[in-house]
N, CA, C and O atoms as a CHARMM CRD file, in Angstrom:
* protein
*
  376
    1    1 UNK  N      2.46900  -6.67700   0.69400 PROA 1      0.00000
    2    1 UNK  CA     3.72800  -6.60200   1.38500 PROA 1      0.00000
    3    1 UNK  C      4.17500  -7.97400   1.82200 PROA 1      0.00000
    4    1 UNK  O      3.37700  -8.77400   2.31100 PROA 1      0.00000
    5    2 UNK  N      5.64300  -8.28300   1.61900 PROA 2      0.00000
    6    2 UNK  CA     5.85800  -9.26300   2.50400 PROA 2      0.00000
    7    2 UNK  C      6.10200  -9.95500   3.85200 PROA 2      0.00000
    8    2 UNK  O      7.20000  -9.60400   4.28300 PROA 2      0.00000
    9    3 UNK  N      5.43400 -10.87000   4.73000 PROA 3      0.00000
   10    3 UNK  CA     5.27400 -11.22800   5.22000 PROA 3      0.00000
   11    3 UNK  C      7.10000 -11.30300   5.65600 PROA 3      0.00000
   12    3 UNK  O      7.14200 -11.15600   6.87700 PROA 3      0.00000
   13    4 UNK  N      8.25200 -11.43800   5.21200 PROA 4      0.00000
   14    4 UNK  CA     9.33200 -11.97500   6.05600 PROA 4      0.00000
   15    4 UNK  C      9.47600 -11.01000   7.36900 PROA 4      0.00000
   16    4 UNK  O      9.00100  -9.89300   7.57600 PROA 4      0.00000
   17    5 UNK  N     10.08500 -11.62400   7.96800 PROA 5      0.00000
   18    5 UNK  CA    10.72500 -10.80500   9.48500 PROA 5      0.00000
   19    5 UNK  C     11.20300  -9.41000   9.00900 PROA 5      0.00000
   20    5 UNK  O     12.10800  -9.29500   8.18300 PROA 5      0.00000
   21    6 UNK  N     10.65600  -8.51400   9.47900 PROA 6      0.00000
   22    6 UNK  CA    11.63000  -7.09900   9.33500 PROA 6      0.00000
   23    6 UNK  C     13.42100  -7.04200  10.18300 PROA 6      0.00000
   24    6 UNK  O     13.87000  -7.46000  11.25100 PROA 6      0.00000
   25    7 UNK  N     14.04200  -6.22500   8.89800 PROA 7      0.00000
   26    7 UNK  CA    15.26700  -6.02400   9.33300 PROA 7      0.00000
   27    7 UNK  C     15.26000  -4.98300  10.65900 PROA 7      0.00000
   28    7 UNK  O     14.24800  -4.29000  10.76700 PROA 7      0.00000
   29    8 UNK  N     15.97900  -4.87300  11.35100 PROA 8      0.00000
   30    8 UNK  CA    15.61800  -3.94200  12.62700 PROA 8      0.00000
   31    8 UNK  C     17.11500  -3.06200  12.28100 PROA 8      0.00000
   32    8 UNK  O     18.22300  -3.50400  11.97900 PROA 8      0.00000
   33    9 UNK  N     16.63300  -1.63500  12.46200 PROA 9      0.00000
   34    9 UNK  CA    18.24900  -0.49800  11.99800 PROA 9      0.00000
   35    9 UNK  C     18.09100   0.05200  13.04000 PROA 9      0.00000
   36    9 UNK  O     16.93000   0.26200  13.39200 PROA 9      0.00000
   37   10 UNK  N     19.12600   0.44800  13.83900 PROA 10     0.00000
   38   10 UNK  CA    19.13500   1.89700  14.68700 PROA 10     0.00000
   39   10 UNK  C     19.44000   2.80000  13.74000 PROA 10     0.00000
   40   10 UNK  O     20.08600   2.74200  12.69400 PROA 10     0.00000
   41   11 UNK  N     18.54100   4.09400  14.60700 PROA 11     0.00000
   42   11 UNK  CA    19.10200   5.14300  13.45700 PROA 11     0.00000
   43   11 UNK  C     20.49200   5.42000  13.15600 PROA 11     0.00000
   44   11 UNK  O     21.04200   5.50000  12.05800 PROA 11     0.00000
   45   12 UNK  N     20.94100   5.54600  14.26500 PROA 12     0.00000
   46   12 UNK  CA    22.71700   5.56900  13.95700 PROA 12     0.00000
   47   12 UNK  C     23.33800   4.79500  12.86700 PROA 12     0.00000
   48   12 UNK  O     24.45100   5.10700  12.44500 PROA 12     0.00000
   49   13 UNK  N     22.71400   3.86300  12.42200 PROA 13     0.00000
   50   13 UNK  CA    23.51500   3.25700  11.64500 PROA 13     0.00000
   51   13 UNK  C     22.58600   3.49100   9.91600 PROA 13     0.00000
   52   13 UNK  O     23.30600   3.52200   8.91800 PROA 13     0.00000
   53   14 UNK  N     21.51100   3.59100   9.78700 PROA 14     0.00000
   54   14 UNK  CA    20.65400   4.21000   8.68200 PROA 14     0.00000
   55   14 UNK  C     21.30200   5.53800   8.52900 PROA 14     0.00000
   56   14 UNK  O     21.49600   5.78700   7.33900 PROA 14     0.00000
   57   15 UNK  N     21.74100   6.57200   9.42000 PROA 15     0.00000
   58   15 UNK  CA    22.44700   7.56000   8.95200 PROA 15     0.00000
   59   15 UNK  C     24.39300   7.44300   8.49100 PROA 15     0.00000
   60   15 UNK  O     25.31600   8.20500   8.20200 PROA 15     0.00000
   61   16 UNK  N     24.17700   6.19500   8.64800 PROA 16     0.00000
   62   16 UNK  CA    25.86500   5.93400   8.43800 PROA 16     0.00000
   63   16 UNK  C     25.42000   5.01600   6.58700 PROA 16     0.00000
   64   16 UNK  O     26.22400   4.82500   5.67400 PROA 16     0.00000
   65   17 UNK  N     24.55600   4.80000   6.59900 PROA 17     0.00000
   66   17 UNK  CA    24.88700   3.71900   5.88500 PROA 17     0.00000
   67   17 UNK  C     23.28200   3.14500   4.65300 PROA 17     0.00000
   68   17 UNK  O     22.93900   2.05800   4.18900 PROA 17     0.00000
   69   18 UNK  N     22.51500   5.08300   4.52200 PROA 18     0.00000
   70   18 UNK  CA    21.47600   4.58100   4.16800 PROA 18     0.00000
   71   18 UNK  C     20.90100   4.50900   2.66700 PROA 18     0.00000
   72   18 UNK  O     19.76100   4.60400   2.21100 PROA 18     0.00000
   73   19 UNK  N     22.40600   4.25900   1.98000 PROA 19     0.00000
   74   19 UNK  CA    22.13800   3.76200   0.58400 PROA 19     0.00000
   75   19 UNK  C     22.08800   2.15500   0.65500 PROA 19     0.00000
   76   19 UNK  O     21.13500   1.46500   0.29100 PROA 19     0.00000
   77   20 UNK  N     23.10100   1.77100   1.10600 PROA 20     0.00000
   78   20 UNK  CA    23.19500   0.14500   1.55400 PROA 20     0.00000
   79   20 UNK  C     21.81200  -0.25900   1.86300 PROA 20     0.00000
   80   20 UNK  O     21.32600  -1.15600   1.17500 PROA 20     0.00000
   81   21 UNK  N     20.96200   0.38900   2.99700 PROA 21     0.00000
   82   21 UNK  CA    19.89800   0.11300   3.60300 PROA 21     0.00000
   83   21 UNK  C     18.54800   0.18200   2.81000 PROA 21     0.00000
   84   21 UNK  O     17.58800  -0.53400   3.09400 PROA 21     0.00000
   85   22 UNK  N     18.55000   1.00200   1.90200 PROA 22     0.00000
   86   22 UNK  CA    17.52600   1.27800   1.18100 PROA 22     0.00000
   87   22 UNK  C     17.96200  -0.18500   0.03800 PROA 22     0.00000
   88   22 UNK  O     17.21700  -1.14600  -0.14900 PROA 22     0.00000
   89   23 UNK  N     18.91300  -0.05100  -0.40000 PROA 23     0.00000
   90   23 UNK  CA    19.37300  -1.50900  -1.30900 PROA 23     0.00000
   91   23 UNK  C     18.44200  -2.32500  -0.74300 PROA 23     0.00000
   92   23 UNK  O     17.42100  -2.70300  -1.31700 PROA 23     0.00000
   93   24 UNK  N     18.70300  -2.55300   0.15400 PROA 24     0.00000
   94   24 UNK  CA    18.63100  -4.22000   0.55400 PROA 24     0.00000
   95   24 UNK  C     16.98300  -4.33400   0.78500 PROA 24     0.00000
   96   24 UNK  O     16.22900  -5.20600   0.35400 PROA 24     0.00000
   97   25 UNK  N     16.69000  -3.24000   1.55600 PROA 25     0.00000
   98   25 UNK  CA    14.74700  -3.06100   1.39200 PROA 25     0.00000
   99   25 UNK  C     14.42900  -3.18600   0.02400 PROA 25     0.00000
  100   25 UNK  O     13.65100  -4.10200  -0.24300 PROA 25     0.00000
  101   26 UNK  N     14.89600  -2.39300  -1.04300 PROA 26     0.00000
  102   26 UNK  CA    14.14700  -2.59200  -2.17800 PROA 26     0.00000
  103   26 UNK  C     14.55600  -4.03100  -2.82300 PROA 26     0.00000
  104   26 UNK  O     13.76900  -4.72300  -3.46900 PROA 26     0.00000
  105   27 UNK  N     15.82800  -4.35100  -2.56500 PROA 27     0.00000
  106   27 UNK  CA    15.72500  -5.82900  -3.28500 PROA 27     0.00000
  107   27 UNK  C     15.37800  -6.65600  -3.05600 PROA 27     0.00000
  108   27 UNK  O     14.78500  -7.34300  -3.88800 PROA 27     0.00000
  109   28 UNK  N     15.64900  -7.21500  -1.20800 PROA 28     0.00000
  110   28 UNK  CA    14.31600  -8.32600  -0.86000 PROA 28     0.00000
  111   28 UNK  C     13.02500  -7.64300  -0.25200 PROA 28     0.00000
  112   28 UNK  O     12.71000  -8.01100   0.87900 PROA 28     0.00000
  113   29 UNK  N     12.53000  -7.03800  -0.64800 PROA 29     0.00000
  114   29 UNK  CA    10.90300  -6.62300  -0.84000 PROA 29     0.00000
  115   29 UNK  C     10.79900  -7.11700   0.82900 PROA 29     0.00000
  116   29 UNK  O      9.78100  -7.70700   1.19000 PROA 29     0.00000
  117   30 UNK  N     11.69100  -6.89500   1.62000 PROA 30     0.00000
  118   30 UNK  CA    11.44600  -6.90400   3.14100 PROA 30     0.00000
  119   30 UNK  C     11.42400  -5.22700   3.94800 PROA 30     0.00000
  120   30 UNK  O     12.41200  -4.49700   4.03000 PROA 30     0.00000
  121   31 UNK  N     10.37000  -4.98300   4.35000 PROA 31     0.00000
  122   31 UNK  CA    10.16100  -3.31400   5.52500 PROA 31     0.00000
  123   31 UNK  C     11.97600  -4.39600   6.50500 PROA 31     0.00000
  124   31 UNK  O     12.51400  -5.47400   6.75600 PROA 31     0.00000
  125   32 UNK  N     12.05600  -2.22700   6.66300 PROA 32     0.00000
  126   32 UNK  CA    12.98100  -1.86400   8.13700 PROA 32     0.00000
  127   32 UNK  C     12.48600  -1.62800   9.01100 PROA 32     0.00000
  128   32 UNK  O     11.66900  -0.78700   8.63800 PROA 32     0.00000
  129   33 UNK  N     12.34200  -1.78500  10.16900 PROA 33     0.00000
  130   33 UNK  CA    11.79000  -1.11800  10.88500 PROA 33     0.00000
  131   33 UNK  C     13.03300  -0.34400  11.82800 PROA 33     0.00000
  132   33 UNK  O     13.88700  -0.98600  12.44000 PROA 33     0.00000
  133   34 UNK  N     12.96700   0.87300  11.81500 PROA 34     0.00000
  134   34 UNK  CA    14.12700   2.46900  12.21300 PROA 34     0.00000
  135   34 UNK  C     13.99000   2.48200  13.63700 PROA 34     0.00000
  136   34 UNK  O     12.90200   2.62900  14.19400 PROA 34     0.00000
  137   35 UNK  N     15.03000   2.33600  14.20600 PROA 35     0.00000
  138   35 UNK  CA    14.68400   2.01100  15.86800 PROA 35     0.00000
  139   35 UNK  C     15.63300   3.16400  16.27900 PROA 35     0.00000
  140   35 UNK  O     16.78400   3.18100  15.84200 PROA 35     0.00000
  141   36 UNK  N     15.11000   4.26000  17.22600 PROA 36     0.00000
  142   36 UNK  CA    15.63700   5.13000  18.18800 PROA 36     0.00000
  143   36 UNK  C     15.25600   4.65200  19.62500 PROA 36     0.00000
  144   36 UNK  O     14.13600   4.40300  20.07000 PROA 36     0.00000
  145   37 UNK  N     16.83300   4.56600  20.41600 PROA 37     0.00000
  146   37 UNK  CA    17.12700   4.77200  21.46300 PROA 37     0.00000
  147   37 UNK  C     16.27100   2.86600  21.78600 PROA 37     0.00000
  148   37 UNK  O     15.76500   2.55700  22.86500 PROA 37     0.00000
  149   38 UNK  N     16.32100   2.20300  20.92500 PROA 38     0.00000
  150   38 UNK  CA    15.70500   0.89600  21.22400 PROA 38     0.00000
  151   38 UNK  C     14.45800   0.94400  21.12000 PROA 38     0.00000
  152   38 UNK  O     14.07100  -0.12800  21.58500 PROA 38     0.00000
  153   39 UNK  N     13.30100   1.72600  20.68500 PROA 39     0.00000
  154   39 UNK  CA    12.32200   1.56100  20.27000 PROA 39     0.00000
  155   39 UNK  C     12.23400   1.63500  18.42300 PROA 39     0.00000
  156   39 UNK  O     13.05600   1.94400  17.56000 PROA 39     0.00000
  157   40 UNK  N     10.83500   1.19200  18.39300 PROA 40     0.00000
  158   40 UNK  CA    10.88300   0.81000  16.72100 PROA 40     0.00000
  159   40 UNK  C     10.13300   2.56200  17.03000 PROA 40     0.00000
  160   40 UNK  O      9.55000   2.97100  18.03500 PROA 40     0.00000
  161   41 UNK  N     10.49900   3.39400  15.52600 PROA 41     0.00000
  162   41 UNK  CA    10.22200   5.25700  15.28900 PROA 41     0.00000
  163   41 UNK  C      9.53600   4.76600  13.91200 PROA 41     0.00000
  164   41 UNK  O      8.36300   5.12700  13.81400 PROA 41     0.00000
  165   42 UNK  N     10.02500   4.03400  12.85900 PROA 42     0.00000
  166   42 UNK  CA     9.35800   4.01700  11.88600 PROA 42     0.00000
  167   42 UNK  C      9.98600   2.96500  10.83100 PROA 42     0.00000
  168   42 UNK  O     11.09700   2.48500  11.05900 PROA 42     0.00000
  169   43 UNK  N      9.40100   2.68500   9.90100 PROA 43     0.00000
  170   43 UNK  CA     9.32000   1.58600   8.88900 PROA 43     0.00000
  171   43 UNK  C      9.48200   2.31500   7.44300 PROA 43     0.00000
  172   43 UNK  O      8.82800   3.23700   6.95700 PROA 43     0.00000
  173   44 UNK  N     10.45000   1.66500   6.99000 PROA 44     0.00000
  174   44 UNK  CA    10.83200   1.78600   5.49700 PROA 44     0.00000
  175   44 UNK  C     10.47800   0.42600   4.91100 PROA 44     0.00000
  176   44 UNK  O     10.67600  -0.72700   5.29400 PROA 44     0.00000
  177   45 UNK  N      9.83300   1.01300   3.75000 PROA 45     0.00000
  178   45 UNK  CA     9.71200   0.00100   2.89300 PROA 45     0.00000
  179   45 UNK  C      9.78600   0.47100   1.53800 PROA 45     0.00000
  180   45 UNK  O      9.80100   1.69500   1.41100 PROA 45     0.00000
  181   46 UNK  N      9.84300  -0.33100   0.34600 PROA 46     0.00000
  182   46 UNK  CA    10.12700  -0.26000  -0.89400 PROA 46     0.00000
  183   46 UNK  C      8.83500   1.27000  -1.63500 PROA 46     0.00000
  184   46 UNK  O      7.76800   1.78800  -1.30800 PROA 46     0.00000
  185   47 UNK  N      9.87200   1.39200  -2.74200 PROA 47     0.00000
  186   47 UNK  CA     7.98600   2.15600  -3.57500 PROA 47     0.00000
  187   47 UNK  C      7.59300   1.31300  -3.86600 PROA 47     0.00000
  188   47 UNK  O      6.40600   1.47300  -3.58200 PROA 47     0.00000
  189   48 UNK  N      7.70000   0.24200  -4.34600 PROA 48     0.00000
  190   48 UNK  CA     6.67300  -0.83500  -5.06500 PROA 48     0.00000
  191   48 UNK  C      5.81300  -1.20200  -3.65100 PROA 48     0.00000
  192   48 UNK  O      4.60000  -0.99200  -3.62800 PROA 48     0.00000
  193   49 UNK  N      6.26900  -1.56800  -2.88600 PROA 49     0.00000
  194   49 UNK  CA     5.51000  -1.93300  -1.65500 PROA 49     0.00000
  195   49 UNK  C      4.46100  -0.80800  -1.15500 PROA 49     0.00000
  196   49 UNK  O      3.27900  -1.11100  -1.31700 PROA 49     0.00000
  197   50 UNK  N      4.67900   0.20000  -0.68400 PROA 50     0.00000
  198   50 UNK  CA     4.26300   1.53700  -0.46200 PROA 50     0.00000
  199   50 UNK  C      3.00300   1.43500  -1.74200 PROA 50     0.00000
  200   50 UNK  O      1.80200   1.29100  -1.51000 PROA 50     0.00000
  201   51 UNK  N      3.36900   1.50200  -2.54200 PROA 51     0.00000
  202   51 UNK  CA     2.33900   1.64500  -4.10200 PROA 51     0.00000
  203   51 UNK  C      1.20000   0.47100  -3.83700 PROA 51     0.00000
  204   51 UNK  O     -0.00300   0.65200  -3.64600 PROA 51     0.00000
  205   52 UNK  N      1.91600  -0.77700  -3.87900 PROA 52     0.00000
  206   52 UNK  CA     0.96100  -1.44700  -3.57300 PROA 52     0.00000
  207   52 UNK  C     -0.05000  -1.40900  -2.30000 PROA 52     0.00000
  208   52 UNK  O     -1.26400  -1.50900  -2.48100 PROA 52     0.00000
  209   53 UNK  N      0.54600  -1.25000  -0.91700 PROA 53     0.00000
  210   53 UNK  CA    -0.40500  -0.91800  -0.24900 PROA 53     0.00000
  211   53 UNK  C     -1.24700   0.29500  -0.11900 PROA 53     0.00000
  212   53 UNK  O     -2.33300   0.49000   0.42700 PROA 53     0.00000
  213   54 UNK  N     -0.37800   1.10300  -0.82300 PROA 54     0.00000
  214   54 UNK  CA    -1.89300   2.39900  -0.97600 PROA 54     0.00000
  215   54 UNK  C     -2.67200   1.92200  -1.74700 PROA 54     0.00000
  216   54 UNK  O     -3.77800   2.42900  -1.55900 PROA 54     0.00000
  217   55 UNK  N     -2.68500   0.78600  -2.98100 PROA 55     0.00000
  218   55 UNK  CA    -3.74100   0.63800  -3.96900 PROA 55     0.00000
  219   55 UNK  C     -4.83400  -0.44000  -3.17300 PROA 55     0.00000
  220   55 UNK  O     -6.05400  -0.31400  -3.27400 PROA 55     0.00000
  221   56 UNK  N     -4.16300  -1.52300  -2.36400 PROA 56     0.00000
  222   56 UNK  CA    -4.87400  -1.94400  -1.46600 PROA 56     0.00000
  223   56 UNK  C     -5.50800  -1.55700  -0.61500 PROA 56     0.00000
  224   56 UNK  O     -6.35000  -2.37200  -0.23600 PROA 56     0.00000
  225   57 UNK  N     -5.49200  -0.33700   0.05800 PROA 57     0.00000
  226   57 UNK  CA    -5.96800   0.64400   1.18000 PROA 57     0.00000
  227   57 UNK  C     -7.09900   1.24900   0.49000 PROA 57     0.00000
  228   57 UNK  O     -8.18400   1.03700   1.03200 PROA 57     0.00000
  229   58 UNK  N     -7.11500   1.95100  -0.57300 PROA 58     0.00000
  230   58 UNK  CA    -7.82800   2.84100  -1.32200 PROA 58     0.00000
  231   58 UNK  C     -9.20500   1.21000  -2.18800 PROA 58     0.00000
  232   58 UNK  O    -10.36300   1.36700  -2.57500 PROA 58     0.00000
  233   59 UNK  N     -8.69700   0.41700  -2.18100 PROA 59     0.00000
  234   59 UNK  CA    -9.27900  -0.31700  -2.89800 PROA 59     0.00000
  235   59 UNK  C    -10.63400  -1.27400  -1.37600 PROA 59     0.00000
  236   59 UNK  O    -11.77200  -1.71700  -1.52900 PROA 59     0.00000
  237   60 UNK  N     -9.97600  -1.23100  -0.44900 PROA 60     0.00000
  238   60 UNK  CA   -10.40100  -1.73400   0.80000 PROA 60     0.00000
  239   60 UNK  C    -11.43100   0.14300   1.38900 PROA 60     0.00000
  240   60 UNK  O    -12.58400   0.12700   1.81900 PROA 60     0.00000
  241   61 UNK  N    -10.98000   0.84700   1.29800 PROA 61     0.00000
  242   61 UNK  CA   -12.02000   2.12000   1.80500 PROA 61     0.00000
  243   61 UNK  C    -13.24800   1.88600   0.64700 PROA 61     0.00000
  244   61 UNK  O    -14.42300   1.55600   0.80500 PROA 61     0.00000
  245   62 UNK  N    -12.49300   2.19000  -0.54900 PROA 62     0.00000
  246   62 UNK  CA   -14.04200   2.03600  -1.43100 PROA 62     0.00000
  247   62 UNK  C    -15.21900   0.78600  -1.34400 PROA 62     0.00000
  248   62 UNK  O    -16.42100   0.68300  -1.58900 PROA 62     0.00000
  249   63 UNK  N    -14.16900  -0.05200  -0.86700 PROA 63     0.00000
  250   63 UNK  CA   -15.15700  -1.14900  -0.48000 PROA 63     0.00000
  251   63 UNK  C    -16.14000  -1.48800   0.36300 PROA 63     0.00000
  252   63 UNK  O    -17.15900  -2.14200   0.14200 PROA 63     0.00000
  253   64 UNK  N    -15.49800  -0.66400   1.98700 PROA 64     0.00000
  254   64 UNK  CA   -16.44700   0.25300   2.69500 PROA 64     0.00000
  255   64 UNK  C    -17.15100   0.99800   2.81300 PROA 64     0.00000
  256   64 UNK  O    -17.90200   1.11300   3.78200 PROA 64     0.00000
  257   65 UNK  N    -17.06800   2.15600   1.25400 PROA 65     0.00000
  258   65 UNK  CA   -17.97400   3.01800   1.54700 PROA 65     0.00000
  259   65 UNK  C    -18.92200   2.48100   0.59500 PROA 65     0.00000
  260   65 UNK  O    -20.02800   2.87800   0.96200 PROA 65     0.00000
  261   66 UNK  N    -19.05200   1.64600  -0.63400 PROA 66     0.00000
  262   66 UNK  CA   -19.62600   0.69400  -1.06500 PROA 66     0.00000
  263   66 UNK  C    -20.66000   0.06200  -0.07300 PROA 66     0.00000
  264   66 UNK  O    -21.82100   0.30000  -0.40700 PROA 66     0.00000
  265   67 UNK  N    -20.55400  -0.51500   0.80700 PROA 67     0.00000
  266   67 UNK  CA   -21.15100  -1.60800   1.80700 PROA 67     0.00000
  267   67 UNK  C    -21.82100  -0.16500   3.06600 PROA 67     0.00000
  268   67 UNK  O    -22.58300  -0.76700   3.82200 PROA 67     0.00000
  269   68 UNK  N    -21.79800   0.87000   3.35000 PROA 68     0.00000
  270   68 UNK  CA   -22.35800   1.95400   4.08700 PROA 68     0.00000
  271   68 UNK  C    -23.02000   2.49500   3.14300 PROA 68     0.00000
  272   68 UNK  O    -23.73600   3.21600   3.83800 PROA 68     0.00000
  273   69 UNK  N    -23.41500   2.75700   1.82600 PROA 69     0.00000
  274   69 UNK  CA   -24.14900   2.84000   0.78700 PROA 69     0.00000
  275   69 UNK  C    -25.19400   2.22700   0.73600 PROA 69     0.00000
  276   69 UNK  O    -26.31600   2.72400   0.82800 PROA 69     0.00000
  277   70 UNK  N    -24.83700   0.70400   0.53400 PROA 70     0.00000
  278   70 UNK  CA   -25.83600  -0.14000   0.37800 PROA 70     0.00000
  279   70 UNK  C    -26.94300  -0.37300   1.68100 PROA 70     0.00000
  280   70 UNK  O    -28.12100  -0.72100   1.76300 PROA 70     0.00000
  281   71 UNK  N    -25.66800   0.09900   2.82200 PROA 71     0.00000
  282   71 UNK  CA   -26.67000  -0.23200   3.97100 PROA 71     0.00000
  283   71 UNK  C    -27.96200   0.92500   4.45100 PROA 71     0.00000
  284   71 UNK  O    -29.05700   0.75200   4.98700 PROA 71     0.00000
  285   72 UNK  N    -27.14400   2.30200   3.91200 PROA 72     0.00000
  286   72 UNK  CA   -27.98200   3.63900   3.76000 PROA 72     0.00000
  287   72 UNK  C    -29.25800   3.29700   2.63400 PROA 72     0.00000
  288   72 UNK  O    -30.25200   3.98900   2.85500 PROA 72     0.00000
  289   73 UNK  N    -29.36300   2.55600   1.72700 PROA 73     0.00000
  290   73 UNK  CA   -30.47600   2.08100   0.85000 PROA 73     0.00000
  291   73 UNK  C    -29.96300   3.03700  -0.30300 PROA 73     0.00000
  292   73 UNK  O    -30.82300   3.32800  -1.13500 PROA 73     0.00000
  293   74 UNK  N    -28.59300   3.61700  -0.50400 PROA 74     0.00000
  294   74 UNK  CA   -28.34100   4.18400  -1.28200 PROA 74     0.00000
  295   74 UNK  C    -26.95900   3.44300  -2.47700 PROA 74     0.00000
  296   74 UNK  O    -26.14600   2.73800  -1.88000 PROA 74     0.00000
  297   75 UNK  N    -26.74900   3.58400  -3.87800 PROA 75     0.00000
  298   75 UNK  CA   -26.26000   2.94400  -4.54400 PROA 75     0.00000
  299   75 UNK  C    -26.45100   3.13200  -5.71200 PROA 75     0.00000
  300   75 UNK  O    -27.07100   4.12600  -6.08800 PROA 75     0.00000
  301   76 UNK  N    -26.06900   2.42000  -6.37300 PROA 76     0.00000
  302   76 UNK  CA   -26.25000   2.12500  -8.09800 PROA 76     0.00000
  303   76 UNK  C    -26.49700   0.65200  -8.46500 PROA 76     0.00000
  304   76 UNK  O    -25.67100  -0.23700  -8.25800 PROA 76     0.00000
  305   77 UNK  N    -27.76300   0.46000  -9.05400 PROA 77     0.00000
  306   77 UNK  CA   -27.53300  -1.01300 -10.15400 PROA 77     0.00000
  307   77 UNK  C    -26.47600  -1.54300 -10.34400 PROA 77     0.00000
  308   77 UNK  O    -25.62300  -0.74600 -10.73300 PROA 77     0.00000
  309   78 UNK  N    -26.20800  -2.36000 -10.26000 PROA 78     0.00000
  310   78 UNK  CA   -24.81000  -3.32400 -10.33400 PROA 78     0.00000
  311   78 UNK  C    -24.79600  -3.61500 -11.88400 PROA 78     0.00000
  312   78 UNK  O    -23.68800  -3.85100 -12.36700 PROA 78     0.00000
  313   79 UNK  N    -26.39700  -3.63200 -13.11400 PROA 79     0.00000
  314   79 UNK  CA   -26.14200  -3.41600 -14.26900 PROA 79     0.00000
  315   79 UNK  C    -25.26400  -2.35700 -14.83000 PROA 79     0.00000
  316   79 UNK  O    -24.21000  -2.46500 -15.45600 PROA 79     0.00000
  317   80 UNK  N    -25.87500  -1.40700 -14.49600 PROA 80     0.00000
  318   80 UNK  CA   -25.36200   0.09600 -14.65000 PROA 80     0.00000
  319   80 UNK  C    -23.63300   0.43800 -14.01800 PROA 80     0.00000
  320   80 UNK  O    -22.81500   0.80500 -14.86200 PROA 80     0.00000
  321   81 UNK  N    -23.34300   0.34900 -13.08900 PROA 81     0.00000
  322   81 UNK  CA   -22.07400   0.06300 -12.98000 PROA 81     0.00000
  323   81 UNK  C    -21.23500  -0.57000 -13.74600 PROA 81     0.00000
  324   81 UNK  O    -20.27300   0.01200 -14.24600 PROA 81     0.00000
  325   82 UNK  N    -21.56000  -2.22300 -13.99900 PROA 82     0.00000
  326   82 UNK  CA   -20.71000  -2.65400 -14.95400 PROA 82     0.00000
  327   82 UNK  C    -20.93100  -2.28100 -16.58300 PROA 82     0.00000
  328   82 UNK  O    -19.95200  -2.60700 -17.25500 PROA 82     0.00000
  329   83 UNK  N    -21.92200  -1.71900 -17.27700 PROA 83     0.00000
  330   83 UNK  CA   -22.11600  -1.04400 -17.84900 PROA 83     0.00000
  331   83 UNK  C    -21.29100   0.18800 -17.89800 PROA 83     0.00000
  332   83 UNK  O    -20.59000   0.09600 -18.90600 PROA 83     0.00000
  333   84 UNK  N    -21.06800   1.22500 -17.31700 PROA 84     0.00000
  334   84 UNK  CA   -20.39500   2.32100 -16.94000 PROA 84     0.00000
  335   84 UNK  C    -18.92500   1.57400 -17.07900 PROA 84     0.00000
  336   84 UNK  O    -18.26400   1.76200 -18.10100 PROA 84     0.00000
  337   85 UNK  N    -18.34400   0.56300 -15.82100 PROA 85     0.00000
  338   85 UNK  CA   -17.31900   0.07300 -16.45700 PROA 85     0.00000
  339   85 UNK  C    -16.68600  -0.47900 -17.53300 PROA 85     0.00000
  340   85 UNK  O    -15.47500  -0.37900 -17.72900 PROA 85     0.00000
  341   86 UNK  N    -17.40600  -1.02200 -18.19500 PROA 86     0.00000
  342   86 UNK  CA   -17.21300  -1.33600 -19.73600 PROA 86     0.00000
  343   86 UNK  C    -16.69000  -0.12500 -20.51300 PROA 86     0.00000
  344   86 UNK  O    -15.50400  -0.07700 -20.83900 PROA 86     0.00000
  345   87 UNK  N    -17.55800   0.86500 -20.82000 PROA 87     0.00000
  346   87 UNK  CA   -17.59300   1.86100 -21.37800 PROA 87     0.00000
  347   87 UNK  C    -15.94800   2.99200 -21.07800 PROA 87     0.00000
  348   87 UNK  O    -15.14600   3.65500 -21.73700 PROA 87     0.00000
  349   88 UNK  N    -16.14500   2.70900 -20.05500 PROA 88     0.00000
  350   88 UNK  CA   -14.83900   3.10500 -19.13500 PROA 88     0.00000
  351   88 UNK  C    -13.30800   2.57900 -19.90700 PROA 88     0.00000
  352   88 UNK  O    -12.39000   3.33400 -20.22600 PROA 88     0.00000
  353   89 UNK  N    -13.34300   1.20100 -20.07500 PROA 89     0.00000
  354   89 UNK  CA   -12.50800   0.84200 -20.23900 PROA 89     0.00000
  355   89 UNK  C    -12.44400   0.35800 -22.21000 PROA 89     0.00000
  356   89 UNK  O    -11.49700   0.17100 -22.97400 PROA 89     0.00000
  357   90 UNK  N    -13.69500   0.31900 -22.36300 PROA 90     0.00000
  358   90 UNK  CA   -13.39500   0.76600 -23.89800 PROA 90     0.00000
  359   90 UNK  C    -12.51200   1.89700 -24.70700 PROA 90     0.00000
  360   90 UNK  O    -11.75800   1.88100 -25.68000 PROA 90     0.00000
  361   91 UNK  N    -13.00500   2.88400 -23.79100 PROA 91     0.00000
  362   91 UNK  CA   -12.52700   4.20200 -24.29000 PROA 91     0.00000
  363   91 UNK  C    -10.93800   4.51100 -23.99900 PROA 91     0.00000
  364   91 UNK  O    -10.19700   5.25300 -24.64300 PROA 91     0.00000
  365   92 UNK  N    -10.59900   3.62800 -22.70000 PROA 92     0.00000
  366   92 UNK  CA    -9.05300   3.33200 -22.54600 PROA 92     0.00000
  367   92 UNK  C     -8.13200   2.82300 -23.71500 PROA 92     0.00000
  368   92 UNK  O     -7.04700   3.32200 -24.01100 PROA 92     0.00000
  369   93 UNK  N     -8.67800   1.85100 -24.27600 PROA 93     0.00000
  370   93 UNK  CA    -8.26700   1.13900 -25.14000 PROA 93     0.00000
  371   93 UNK  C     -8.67700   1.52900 -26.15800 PROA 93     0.00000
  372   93 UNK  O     -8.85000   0.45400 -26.73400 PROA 93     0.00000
  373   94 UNK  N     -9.09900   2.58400 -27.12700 PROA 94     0.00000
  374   94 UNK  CA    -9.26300   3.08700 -27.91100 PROA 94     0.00000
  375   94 UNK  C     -8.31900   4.15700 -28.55100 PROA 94     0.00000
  376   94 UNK  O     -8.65700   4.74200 -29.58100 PROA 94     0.00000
């Protein structure tokens, strides 16, 4: 996700105006953050953004449960894994 300043919307105006609003999130790859009554309610951001941070999220848990594995004395060979991955991705490309 990018790092620029979030745009700040009241809802009043996301319901006046939220094709414009979604535009402008998806083209500069900048979150809204949706403000009721002067507090921030919630954050829009792009699908590409959204996509990417679920693949980052999901990629950061496995990495955790990876490392609580290893610490349980439980796991797989790191041969055998990349082995398994190979194979994996042969058959993709096949």
């Amino acid at each position: 996700m990018s790092s620029k300043i979030p745009e700040v919307i009241p809802l009043s105006d996301l319901g006046q105006g939220a094709a414009a609003v979604i535009r402008r999130v998806r083209d500069s790859q900048t979150p809204a953050v949706i403000t009721q009554r002067g507090r921030a309610k919630a954050v829009l951001i792009s699908i590409e953004a959204y996509r990417q941070s679920e693949a980052e999220r999901e990629l950061l848990a496995r990495l955790a449960r990876g490392e609580q594995e290893i610490a349980a004395g439980r796991g797989e060979d790191l041969d055998a894994v990349l082995a398994e991955a190979d194979a994996i991705l042969n058959r993709r490309k096949a």
